[in-house]
LOGU-741997 format. One record per residue: residue in one letter; x, y, z of N, C-alpha, C in turn; residue number from 0. Coordinates in steps of 0.05 Angstrom, whole numbers. Example, Ala and Ser with C-alpha at 12.3 -4.5 7.8 and 13.67 -1.06 7.14 Angstrom:
# LOGU-741997
(pt 'a', (264, -114, 156), (246, -90, 156), (264, -66, 156), 0)
(pt 's', (257, -45, 142), (273, -21, 143), (258, 1, 157), 1)
This chain:
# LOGU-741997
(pt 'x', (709, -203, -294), (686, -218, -285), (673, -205, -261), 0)
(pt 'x', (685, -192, -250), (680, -180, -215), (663, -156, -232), 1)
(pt 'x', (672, -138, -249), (642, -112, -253), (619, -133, -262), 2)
(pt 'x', (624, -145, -280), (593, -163, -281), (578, -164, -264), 3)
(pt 'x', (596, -186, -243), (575, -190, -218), (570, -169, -205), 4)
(pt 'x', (586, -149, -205), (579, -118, -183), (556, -101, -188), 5)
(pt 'x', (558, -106, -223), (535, -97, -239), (507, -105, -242), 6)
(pt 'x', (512, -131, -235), (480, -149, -234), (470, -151, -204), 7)
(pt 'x', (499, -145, -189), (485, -149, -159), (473, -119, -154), 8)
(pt 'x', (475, -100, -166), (469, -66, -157), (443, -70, -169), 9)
(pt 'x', (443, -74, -197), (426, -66, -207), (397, -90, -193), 10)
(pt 'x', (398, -106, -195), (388, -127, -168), (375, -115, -142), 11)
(pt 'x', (393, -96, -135), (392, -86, -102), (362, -57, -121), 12)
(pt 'x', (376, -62, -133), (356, -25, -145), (324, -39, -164), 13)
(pt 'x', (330, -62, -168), (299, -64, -179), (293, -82, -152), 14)
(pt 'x', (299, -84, -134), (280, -90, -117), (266, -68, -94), 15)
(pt 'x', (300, -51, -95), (282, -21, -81), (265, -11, -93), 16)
(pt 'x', (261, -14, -113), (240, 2, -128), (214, -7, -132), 17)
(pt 'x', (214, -41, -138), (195, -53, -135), (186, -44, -109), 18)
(pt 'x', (194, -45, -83), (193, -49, -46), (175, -14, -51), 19)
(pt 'x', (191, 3, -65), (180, 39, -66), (146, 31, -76), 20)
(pt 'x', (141, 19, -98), (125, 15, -118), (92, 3, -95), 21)
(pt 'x', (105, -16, -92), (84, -31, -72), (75, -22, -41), 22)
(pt 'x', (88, 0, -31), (89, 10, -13), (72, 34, -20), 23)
(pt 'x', (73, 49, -47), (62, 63, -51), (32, 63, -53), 24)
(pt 'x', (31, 37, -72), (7, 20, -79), (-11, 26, -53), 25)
(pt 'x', (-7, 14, -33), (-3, -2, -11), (-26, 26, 2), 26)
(pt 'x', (-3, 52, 2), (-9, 80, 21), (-34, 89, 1), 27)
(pt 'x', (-32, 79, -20), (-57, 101, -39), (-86, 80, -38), 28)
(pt 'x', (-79, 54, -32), (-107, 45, -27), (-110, 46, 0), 29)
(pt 'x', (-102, 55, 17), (-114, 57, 51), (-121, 88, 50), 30)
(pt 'x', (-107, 107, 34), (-121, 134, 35), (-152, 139, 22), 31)
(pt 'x', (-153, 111, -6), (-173, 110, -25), (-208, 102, 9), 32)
(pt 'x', (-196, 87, 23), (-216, 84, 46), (-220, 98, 56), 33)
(pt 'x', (-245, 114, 58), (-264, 139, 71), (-291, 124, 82), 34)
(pt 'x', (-292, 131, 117), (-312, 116, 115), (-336, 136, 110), 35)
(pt 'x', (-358, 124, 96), (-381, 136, 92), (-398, 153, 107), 36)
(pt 'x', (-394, 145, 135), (-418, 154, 153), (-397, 183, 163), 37)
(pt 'x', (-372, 179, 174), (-363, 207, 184), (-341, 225, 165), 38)
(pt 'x', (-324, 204, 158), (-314, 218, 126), (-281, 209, 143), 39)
(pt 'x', (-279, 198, 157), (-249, 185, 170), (-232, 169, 142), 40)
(pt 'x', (-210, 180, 131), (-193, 168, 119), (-175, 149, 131), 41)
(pt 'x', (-158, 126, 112), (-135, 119, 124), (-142, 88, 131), 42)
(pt 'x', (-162, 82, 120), (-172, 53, 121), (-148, 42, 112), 43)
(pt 'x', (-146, 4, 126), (-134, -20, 119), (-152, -26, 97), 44)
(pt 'x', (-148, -50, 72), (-164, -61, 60), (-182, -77, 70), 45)
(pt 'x', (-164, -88, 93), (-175, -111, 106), (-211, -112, 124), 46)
(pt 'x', (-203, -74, 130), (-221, -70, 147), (-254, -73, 144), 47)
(pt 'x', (-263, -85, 169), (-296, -80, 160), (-310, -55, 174), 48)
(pt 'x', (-296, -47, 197), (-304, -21, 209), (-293, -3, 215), 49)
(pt 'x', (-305, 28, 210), (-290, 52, 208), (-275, 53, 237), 50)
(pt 'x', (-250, 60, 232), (-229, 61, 261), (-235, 79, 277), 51)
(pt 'x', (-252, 100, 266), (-264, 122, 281), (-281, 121, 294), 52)
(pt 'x', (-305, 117, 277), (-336, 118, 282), (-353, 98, 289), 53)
(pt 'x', (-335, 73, 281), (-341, 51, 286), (-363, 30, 265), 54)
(pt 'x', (-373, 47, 238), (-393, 41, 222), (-385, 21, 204), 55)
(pt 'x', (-402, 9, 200), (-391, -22, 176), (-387, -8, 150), 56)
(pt 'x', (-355, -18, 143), (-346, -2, 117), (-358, -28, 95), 57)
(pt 'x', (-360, -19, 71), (-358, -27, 48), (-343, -55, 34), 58)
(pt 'x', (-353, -77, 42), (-334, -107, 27), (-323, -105, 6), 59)
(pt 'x', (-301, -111, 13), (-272, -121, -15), (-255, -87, -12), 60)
(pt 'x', (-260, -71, 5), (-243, -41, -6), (-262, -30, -23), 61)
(pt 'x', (-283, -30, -26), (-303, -13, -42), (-309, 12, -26), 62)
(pt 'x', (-318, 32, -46), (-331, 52, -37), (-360, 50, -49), 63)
């Protein structure tokens, strides 16, 4: 009964690291996807409304 549980608790620990890899990744490829328009500064939040650089009003919702 003990590999069972050792087995469901690993495998447990590993689809959540991977999910945690997955969404993290997500995460890094839509803040690179933000370029602001006016100077060409990467590395935007989604959240953001102005370029961290330049200071120019980015694009609503994460649009380009």
């Amino acid at each position: 009964m003990n590999l069972i549980l050792e087995g469901a608790l690993a495998a447990g620990i590993v689809t959540t690291e991977m999910t945690t890899q997955r969404l993290n990744l997500t995460a890094s490829l839509r803040r690179r996807a933000r370029i602001c328009e006016i100077c060409g500064s990467e590395g935007h939040d989604d959240d953001v409304r102005f370029c961290k650089d330049f200071g120019a009003s980015m694009p609503a919702g994460g649009q380009q």
